[in-house]
C-alpha positions in Angstrom: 39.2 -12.5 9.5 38.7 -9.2 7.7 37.9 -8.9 4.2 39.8 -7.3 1.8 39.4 -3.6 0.5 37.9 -4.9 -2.6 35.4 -7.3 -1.2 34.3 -4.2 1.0 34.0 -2.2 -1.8 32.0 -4.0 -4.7 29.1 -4.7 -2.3 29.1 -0.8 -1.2 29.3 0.4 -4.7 26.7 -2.0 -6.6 24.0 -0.6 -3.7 24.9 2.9 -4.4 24.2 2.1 -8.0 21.1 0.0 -7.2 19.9 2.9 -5.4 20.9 5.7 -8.1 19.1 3.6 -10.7 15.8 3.4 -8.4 16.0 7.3 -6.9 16.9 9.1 -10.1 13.3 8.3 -12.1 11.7 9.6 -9.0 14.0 12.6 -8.5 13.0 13.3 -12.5 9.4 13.1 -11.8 9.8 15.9 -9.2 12.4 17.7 -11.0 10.3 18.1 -13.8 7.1 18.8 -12.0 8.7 21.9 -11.0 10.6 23.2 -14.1 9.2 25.8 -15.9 7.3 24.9 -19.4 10.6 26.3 -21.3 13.4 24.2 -19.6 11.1 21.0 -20.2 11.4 21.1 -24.0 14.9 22.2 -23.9 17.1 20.3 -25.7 19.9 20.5 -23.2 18.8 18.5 -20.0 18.0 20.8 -16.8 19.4 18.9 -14.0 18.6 21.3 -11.4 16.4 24.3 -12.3 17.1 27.7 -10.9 13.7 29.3 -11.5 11.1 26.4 -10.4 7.6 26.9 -10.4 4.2 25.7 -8.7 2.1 26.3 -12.3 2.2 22.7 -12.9 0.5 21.8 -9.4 -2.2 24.5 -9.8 -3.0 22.9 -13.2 -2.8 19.2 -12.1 -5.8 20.0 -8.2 -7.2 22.3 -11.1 -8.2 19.7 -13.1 -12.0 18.3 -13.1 -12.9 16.0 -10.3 -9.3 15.9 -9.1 -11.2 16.3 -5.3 -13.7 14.2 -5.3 -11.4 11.2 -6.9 -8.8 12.2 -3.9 -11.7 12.1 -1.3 -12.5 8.6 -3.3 -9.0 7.3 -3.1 -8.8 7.9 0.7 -11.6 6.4 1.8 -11.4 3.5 0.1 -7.9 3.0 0.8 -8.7 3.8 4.5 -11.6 1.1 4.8 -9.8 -1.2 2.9 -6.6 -1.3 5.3 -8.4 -0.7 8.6 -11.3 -3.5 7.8 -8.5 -6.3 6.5 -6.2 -5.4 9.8 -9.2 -6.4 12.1 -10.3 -9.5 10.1 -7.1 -10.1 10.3 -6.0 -9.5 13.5 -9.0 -11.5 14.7 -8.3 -14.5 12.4 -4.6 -14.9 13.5 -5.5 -14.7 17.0 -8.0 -17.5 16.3 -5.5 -19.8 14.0 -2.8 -19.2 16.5 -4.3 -19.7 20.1 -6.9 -22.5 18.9 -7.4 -25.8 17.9 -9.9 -26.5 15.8 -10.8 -28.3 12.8 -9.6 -27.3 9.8 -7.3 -24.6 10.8 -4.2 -26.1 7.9 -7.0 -26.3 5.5 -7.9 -22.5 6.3 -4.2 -22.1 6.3 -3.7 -23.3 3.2 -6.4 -21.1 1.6 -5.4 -18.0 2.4 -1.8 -18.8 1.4 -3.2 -20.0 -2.1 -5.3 -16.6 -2.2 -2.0 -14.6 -1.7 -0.7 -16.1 -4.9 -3.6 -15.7 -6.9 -3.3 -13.0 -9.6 -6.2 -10.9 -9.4 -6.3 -9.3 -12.9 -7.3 -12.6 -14.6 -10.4 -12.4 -12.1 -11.4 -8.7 -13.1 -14.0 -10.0 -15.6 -15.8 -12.2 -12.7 -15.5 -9.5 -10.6 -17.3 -7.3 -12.8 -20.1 -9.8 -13.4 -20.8 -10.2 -10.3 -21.0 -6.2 -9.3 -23.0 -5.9 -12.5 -25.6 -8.4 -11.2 -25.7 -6.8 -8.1 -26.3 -3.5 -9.7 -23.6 -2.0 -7.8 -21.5 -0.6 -10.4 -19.9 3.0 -10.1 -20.1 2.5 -6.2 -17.3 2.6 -4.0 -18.8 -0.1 -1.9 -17.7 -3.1 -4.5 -14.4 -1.3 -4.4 -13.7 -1.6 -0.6 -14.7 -4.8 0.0 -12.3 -6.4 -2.9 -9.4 -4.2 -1.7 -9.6 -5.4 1.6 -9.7 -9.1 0.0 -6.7 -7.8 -1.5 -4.9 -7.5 1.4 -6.0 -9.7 3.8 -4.2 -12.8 3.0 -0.6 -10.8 3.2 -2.2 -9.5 6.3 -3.4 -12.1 7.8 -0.1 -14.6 7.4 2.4 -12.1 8.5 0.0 -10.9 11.7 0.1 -14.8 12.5 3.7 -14.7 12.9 3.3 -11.8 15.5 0.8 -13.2 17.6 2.4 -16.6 17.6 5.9 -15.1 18.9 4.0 -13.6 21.8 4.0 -16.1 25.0 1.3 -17.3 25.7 2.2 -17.2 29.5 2.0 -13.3 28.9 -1.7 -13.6 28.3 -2.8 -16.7 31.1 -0.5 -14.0 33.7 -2.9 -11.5 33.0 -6.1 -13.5 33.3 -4.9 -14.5 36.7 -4.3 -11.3 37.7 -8.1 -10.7 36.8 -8.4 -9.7 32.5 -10.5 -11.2 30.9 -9.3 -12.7 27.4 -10.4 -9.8 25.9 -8.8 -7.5 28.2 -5.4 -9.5 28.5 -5.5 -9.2 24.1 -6.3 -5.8 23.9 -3.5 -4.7 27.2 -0.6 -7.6 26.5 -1.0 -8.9 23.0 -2.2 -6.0 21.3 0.8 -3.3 22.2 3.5 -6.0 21.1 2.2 -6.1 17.2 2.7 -2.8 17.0 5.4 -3.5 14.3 3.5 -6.0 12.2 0.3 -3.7 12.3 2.7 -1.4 10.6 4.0 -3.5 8.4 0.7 -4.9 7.2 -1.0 -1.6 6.8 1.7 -0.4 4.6 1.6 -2.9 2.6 -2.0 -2.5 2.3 -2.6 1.0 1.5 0.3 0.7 -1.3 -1.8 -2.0 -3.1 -5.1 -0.7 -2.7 -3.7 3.2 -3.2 -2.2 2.1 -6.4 -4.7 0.1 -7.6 -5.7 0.4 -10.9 -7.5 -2.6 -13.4 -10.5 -3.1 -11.2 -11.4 0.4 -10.8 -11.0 0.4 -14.8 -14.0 -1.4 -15.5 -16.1 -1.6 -11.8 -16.2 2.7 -11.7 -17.0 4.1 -15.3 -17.9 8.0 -13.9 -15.7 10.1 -13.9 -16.2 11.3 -10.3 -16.5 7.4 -8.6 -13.3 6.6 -9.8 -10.0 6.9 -8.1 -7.0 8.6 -8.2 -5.2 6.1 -10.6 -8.1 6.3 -12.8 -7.5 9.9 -12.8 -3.6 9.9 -13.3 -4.2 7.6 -16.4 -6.6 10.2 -17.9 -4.6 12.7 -17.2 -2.6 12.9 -20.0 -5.3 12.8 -22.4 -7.0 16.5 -20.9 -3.8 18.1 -21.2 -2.4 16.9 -24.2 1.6 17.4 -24.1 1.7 19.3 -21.0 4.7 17.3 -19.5 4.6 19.8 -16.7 1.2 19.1 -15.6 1.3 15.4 -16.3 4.7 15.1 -13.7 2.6 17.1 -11.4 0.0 14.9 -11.1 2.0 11.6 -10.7 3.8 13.3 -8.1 0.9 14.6 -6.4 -0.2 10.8 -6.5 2.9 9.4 -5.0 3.5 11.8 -1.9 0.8 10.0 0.1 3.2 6.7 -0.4 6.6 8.5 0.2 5.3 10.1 3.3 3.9 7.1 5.0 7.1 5.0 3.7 9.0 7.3 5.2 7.2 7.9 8.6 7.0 3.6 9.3 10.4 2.4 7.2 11.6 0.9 9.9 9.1 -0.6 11.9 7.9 -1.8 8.3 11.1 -3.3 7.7 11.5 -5.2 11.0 7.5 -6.3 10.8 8.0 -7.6 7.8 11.3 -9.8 9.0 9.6 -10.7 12.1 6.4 -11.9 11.3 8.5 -14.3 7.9 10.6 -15.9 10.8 8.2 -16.2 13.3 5.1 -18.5 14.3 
């Protein structure tokens, strides 16, 4: 039975209005990244500027350390993601294809980790890296971004390698793999999208990070590029220009790789909910 032209309609129109209400801050940020100093502080709104400029960029890379912090935020990001998709990836193989004691228990864990709110664990965290003597280090940083990430990682790879037959794999050692080989040839190629998924995920968190590099990395040039956007505003004063140039400078990395993986993101992250 088809609907009617109204119940078609509502649905439609409340997503376009969704999405307006989440585009247009965006579209702002870059709109005004790229207006010249004058149509900023106009009174009458510029929706679309004729005359746009790149000053506003050249101030924000200008700025002091804005390099170093990028080089920071990438590595970090980069060893955080790649280091909690093999943990991972290793760990789901081992929860899915083996029996062993305490697997629920270890289950359980990680899913209690996922919903644990790391900002009320900030001032441990910082004790402990104090103790250490590992403060303004990068090191520190890594190691609790991957824990970040790992239980989301972890749960969702589970569901991927526990929709994979395991016929697939035993086919494969009879034809002469070894396990290792019939993981890395079968298994491997098939979580393609989940591997996607979860590393998306992943550098999002650990790319937007902000709290524990707050108080773990107090020099300027150890921090990251958060810590950077958030001081920002403070070197230029009310150079709304600048400022809009930074924060978008800081969210192309995202858009880009939302963009390039959207849909095997999307479909990982269905996949690995329903599966396992």
């Amino acid at each position: 039975m088809k609907r009617s032209l109204a119940g078609r309609i509502w649905p439609n129109a409340t997503a376009v209005a969704l999405a307006l209400g989440f585009v247009f801050p965006v579209y702002w940020m870059f709109n005004t990244a790229f207006k010249p100093t004058g149509d900023i502080l106009s009174d009458v709104p510029v929706w679309f500027p004729l005359h746009g400029t790149f000053a506003h960029f050249a101030t924000a890379v200008g700025a002091p350390d804005f390099w170093t912090l990028a080089g920071n935020s990438v590595l970090v990001t980069a060893l955080a993601v790649g280091l909690s998709l093999l943990i991972a990836l290793c760990a789901a193989f081992a929860l899915t294809r083996m029996r062993f004691t305490g697997r629920k228990t270890t289950l359980l864990v990680f899913m209690v980790a996922q919903m644990a709110p790391w900002e009320v664990m900030v001032i441990s965290i910082y004790m402990i890296v104090r103790d250490a003597d590992m403060l303004n280090s990068l090191v520190p940083l890594t190691a609790f971004y991957m824990l970040m990430v790992l239980p989301f990682t972890l749960l969702t790879l589970r569901g991927y390698v526990a929709a994979v037959p395991k016929e697939l794999e035993e086919s494969a050692m009879v034809d002469g793999c070894s396990r290792r080989q019939a993981f890395t040839k079968v298994v491997f190629p098939l979580l393609a999208p989940g591997l996607m998924a979860t590393s998306l995920f992943g550098f999002i968190t650990a790319w937007n990070e902000f709290p524990l590099v707050l108080v773990l990395n107090k020099e300027p040039a150890k921090g990251t590029l958060p810590l950077w956007l958030s001081q920002f505003q403070s070197q230029f004063g009310d150079d709304w220009g600048a400022t809009m140039a930074a924060a978008s400078i800081f969210a192309v990395p995202i858009l880009v790789l939302f963009l390039f993986l959207q849909r095997k993101a999307v479909g990982g992250l269905t996949s690995g909910a329903v599966k396992g």
